[in-house]
C-alpha positions as CSV (number, residue, x, y, z in Angstrom):
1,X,32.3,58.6,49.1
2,X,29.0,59.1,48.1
3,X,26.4,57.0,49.3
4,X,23.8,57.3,46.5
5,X,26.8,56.6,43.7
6,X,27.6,53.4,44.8
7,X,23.5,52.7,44.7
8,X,23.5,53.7,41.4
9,X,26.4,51.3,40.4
10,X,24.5,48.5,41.6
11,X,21.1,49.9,40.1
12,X,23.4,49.9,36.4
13,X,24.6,46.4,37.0
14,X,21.2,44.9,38.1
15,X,19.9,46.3,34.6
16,X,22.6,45.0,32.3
17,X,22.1,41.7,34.1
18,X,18.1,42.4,33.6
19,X,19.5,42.8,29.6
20,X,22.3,39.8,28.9
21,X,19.1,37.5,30.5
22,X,16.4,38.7,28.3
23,X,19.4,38.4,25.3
24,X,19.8,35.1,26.5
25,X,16.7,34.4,26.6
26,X,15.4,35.7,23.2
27,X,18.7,33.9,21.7
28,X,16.9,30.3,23.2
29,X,13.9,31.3,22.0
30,X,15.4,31.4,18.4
31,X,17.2,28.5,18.7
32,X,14.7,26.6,19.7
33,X,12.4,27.6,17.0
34,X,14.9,26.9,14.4
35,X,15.9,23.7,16.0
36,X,11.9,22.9,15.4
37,X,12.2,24.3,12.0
38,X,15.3,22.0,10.9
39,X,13.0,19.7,12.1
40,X,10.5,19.6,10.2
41,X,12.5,21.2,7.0
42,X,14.9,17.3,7.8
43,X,11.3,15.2,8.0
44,X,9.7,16.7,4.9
45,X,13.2,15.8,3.0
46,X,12.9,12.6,4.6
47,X,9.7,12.1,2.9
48,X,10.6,13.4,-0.2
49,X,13.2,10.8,-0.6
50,X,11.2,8.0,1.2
51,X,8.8,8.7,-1.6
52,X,11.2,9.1,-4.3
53,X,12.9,5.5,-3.4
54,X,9.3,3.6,-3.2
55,X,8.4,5.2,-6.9
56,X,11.7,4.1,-8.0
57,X,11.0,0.6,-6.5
58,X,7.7,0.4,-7.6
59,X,9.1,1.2,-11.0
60,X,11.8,-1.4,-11.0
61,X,9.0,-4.0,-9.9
62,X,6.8,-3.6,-12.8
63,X,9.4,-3.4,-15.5
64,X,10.6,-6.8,-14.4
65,X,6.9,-8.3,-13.9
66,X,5.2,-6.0,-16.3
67,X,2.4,-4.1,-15.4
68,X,-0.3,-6.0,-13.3
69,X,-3.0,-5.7,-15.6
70,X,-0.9,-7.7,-18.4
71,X,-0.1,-10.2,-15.9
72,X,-4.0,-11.1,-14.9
73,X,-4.6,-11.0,-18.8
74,X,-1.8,-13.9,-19.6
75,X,-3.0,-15.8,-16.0
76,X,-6.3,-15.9,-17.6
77,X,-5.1,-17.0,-20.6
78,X,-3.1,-19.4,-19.5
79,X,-5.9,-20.9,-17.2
80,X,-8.4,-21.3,-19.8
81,X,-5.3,-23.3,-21.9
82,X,-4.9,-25.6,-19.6
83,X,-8.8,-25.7,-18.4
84,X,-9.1,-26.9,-22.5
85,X,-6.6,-29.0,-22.3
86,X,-8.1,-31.0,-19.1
87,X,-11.7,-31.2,-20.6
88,X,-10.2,-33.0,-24.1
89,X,-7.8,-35.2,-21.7
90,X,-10.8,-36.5,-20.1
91,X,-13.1,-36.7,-23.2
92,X,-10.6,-39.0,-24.6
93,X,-10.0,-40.9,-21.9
94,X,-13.7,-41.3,-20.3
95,X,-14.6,-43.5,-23.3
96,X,-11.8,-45.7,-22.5
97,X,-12.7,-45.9,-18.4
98,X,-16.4,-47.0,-19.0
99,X,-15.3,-49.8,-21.2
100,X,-13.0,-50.4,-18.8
101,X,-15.4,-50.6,-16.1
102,X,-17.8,-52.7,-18.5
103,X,-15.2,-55.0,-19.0
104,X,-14.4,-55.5,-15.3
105,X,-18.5,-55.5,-14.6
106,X,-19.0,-57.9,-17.5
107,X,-16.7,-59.9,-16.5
108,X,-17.9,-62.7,-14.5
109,X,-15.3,-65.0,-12.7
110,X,-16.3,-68.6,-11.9
């Protein structure tokens, strides 16, 4: 048996070990880049439909309460309604309080 043949036996396993590791390697490598790439492809579709839902919600909210600008309009409305009615409320009774209170002043008890 030859001495240098079972060196070079050796020498051809130590490369093809040298090869499957650098296959392996380079086959991690991808996976972990596409592992980072489903990633990000799963959180930018994540967004997309996080933003889609709160457009659809938003949407919902202001057909039922109507737009917010129409809502400050009939609040202001209805403030200066009731504002009205308070100032004629008290104009018709303040006449009645001070004669009350001339009454009650007026009044002298013995």
């Amino acid at each position: 048996m030859d001495p240098f043949k079972g060196q070079g036996g050796i020498q051809m396993l130590l490369t093809a070990e040298q090869e499957a590791q650098h296959i392996i390697s380079n086959a991690r490598n991808l996976r972990t880049q596409r592992l980072k790439q489903a990633k990000e492809e799963a959180e930018k579709e994540a967004a997309q439909y996080r933003s889609h839902m709160e457009d659809e919600y938003q949407n919902s909210i202001s057909e039922t309460t109507g737009t917010s600008g129409s809502n400050v309009k009939r609040l202001e409305e209805e403030t200066e309604a009731k504002i009205k009615l308070l100032k004629k409320s008290t104009s018709d009774v303040s006449s009645k309080v001070v004669e009350m209170l001339l009454k009650c002043v007026t009044n002298i008890k013995i």
